[in-house]
N, C-alpha and C positions, 0 to 999 in steps of 0.2 A: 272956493277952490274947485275945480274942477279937474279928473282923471281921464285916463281913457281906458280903452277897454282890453284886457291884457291875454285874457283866456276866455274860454267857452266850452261847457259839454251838456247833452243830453243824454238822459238814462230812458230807454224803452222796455218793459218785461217782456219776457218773451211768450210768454202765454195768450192765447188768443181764444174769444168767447166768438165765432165765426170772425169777423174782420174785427172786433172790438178789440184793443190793447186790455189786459187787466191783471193786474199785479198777484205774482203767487202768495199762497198763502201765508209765505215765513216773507213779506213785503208789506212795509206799510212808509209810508210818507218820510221818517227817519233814513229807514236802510237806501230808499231813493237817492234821498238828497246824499248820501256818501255816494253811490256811485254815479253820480254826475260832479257833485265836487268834485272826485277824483280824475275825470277825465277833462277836467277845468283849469287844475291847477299846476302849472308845469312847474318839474321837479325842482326842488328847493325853496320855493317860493312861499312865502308867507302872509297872508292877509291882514290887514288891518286890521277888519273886524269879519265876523262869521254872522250873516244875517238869515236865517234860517221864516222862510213864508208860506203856509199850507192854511187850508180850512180842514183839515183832517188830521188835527196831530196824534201821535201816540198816547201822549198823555198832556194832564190837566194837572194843573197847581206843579209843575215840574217842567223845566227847562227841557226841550227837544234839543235841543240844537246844542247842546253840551254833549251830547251822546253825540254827534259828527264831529265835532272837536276831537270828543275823544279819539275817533276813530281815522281822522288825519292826522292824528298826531301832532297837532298843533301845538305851540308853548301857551303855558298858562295863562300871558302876560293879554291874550289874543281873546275882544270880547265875543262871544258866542249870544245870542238873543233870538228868540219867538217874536215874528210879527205874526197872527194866527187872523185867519176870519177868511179874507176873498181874494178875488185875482187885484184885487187895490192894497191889499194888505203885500201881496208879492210886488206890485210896481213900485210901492213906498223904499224896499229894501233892497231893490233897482235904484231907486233915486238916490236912500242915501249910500249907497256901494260906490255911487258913480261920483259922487260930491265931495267923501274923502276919502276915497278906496277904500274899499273891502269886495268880500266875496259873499254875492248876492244869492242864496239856493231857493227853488220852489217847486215843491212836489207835491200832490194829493191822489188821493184814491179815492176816484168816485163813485157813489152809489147810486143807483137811480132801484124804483121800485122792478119787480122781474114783470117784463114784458114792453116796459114803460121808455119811450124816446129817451128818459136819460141814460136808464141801461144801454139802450142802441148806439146812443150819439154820445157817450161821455167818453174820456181816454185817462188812464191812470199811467204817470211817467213824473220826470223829474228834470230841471238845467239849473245849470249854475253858470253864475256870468261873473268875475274876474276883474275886476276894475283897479288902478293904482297909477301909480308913475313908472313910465320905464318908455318902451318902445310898444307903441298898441298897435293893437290891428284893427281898431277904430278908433278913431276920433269923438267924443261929446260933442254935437254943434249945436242941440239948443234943448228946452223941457217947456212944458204946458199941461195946466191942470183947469178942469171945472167939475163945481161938485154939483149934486142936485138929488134932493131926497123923494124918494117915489117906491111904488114895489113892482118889483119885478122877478125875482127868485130870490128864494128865503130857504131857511132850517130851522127849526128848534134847536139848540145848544144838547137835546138830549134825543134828539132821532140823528137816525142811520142814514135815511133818504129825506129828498129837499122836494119842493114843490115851484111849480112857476105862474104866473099870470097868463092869462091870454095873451101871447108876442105881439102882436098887433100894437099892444098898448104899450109895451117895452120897448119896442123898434121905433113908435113916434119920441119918444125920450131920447132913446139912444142916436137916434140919425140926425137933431141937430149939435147935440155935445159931440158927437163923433169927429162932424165936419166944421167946426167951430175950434174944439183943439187941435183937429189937424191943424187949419188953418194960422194958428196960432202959434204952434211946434215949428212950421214952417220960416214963418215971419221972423221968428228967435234966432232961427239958425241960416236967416238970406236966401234963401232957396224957395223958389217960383213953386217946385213939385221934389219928391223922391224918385229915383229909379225904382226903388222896393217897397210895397209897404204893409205892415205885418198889424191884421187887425183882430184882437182876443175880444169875445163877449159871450157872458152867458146866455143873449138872449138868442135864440136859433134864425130867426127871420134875419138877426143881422149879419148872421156868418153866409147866410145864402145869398144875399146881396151885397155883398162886401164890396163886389167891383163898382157897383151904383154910387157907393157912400164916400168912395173917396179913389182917385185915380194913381197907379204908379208907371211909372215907366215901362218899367221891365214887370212887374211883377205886383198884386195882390193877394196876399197870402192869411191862410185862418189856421188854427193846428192841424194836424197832418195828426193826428193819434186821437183827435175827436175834442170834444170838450173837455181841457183838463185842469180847471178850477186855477187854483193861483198858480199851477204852472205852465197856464196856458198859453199868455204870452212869451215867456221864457222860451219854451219849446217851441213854438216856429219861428223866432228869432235864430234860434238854434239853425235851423234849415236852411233858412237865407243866408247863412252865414257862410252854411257848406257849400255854397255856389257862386255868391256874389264875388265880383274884380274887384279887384282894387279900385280904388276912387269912387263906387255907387256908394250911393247916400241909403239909407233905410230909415223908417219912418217907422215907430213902433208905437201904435197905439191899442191901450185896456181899459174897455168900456166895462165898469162893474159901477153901480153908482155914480154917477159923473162920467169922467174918462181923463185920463193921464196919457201923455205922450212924449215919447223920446227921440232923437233924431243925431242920427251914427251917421259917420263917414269912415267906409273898410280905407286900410291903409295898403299899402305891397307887402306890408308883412303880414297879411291873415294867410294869401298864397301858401304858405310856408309852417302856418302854424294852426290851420285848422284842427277837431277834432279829431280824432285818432280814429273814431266809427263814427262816419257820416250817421246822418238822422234817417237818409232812405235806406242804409242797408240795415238798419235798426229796426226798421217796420218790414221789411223784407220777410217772409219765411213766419215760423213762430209755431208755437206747440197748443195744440187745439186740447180744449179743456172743456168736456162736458159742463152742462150747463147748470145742473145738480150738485154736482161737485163745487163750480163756483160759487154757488149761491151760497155753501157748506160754510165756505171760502169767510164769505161775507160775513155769517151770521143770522141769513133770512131764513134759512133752514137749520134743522140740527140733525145727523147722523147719527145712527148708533155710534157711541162710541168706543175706541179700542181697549178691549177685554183684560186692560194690563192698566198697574194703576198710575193714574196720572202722577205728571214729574210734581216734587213738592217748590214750591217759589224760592226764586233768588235772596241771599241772601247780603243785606248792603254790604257788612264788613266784609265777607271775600271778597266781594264782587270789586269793594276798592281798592284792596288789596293790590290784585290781580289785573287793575283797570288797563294797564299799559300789555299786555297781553289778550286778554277780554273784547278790549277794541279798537285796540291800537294793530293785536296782530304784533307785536311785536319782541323777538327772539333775544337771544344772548350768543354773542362767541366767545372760548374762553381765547383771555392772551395770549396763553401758553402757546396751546396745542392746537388753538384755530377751528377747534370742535363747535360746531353748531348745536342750542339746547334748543328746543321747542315744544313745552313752554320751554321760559326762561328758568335756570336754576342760579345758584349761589357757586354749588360747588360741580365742577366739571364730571361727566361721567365718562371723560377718557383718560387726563389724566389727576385726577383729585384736586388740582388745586383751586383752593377758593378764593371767592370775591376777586377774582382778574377778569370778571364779564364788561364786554362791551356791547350794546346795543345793538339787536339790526332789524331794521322793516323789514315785513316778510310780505303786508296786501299789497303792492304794486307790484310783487313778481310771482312768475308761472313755476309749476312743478311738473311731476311726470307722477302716472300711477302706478306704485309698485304692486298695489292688490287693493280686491274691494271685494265687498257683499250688499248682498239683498235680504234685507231682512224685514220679514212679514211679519213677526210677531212685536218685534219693539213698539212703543208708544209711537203713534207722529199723527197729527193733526190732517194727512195725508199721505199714508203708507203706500207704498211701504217705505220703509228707511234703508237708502243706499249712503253707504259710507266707507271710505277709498284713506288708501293710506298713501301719504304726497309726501316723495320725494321733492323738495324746493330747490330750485337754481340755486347753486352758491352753496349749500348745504344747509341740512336739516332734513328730518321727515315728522311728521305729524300724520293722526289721524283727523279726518276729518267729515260731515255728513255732505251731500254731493245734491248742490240744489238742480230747480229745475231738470231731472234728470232723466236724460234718455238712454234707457238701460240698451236698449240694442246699440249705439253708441259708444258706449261705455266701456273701456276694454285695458288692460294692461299695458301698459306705454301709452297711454291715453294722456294729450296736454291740458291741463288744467290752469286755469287762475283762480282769485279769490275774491269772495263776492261778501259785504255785511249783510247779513240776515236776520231775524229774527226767530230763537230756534222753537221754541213755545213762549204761554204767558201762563203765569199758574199766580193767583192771590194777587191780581190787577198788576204784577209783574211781568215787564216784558223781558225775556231769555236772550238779551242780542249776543250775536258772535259771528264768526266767518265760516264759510261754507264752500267748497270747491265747484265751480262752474266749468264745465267743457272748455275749449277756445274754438272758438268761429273760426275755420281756417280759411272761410270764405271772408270775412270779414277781413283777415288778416292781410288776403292777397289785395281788397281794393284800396286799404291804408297804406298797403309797401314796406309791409315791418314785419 
């Protein structure tokens, strides 16, 4: 069985190491894949299965991709699963997304040594790609795979940073499996050539000659946010998305070990249902981050650290407790009186009566700031700590800590949305929760919303 393809989004951070994308500190591969999920999945909608793809996960011997579940909200009924390791392990969860619907995510953050091409040339981001029955904005026309064992870039299972071959010797590997599954993808799906064609690989000689290895119409495309490990083809697929007509074909191939390749035809309804933040105004702008500070970021350095005592670790039974607030984001109204709780309570704080709560998503909508502070002295892995108290459309108010933040920005009646973050780790515990982000109003004017 075959679907199509129903939605689409990319996550960009906004932090930038000179032109390098690189994920802030309360960011890792998890809180990614929610904010491209979210910008993937149009409202109501339900995916088959939740296929979650990184070489970078959070955590080991524990399901990643339960924690985005979580935090969509999704019914229990709905499989969540890690494919972890390469940009193959992300095309695989592509393949099967597309075979019986589901919703395919792949994010990493990558490290390269400081000074080292990978640091220069790597990009940390996230997409998720949508696939089911309904009305697509692309077509499936055909798939092609070849595998073939060789080395070319490697990790240890217990280092930070990766190492690579002389490209030389990767690129003669990679450039006949390239043009062999193109070739192949093609033949599958009746079509002579693509209008577009979108080619991921970590080896670098092949992203510089990408136009040589295989010809599009319109367009040969490599990430646009740098080398970004298993979400690398995702995210320039993302891209072409944002621009392609209706009726161009796209040709997606990810060369990591062999090469896999996919092959789309946009419909008249992508026109209409693009994402909501194109991928250029994404990479547009972005907040320069010392380079020390990153590294901090990483791990490859350590800072003094702040003179207040670390938070102590999560603990499971709250934390399950409270899962559907935690990272779902998710509020109470009472029946009664219509009073917004946030968290959720039992019993109302306007007019007493209990258990009449009904449910309401609070991370797909915007607030306003009724007050904030700067504060130097709290713990943060990156001080200082600003944290703003949100008024929410619809009602409710919360406090909350204010990521990415630009304090000259930042100001009372200020619009905010809500972002999954992670807010420390303390005892190999990751702290997830939601965190207030500015809104792009530049952003807002080129989507028309």
């Amino acid at each position: 069985m075959s679907t199509g393809l129903l939605g689409y989004g990319a996550y960009v951070p906004r932090h930038r190491l000179g032109r390098r994308v690189v994920a802030g500190y309360d960011e890792d591969s998890t809180t990614m894949a929610v904010a491209a999920a979210q910008a993937a999945l149009p409202a109501g909608n339900t995916p088959q299965a939740l296929l979650f793809a990184t070489s970078t996960p959070a955590y080991a011997d524990k399901t990643n991709a339960t924690a985005i579940h979580a935090a969509l909200g999704l019914p229990e009924q709905v499989l969540a699963a890690d494919l972890c390791g390469t940009g193959r392990s992300a095309f695989a969860a592509i393949r099967w997304a597309a075979q019986s619907g589901g919703l395919a995510v792949c994010a990493d953050v990558r490290v390269g040594r400081p000074g080292s091409a990978d640091e220069k040339l790597g990009g940390d981001g996230a997409a998720a790609l949508l696939f089911g029955d309904g009305d697509p904005i692309a077509e499936v026309l055909g798939t092609a795979s070849r595998t073939e064992e060789f080395l070319d870039r490697w990790r240890a299972p217990n280092s930070v940073t990766g190492q690579q071959w002389e490209e030389r010797f990767g690129f003669e590997k990679y450039t006949r499996l390239i043009r062999s599954t193109a070739a192949d993808a093609l033949n599958a799906a009746g079509l002579a050539d693509a209008d577009h064609v979108v080619l991921a690989c970590p080896n670098t000689a092949v992203g510089k000659r990408a136009a040589t290895l295989v010809k599009g119409q319109k367009s040969v495309t490599t990430s646009p946010v740098g080398f970004g490990g298993a979400a690398d083809a995702a995210i320039a697929l993302c891209g072409v998305l944002d621009t392609a007509d209706p009726g161009d074909t796209i040709l997606v191939l990810s060369a990591t070990d062999g090469c896999d390749a996919l092959v789309l035809r946009a419909t008249a309804n992508l026109a209409t249902a693009r994402q909501r933040s194109p991928l250029a105004g994404q990479l547009a702008g972005g907040l320069q981050v010392p380079q020390l500070t990153y590294l901090s970021w990483r791990g490859l350095i350590e800072f003094e650290p702040p003179r207040r005592p670390e938070p102590d670790r999560v603990g499971a039974p709250p934390a399950s407790r409270a899962a559907a607030w935690k990272f779902g984001l998710i509020g109470a109204r009472c029946g009664d009186c219509d009073f917004v709780h946030l968290p959720p309570a039992r019993v109302c704080r306007r007019c007493a009566v209990v258990d009449q709560m009904t449910p309401v998503p609070v991370s797909g909508l915007e607030g306003t700031v009724v007050t904030y502070t700067v504060d130097r002295l709290a713990y943060s892995p990156s001080p200082p700590m600003v944290q703003a108290v949100v008024d929410v459309d619809g009602g409710g108010r919360c406090t909350v800590e204010v990521a990415d933040a630009e304090q000259d920005a930042l100001h009372v009646g200020a619009r905010v949305r809500f972002s999954f973050r992670r807010l420390f780790t303390a005892g190999d515990i990751h702290d997830y929760f939601w965190k207030a982000v500015l809104v792009d109003e530049r952003l807002r004017e080129e989507r028309g919303s």
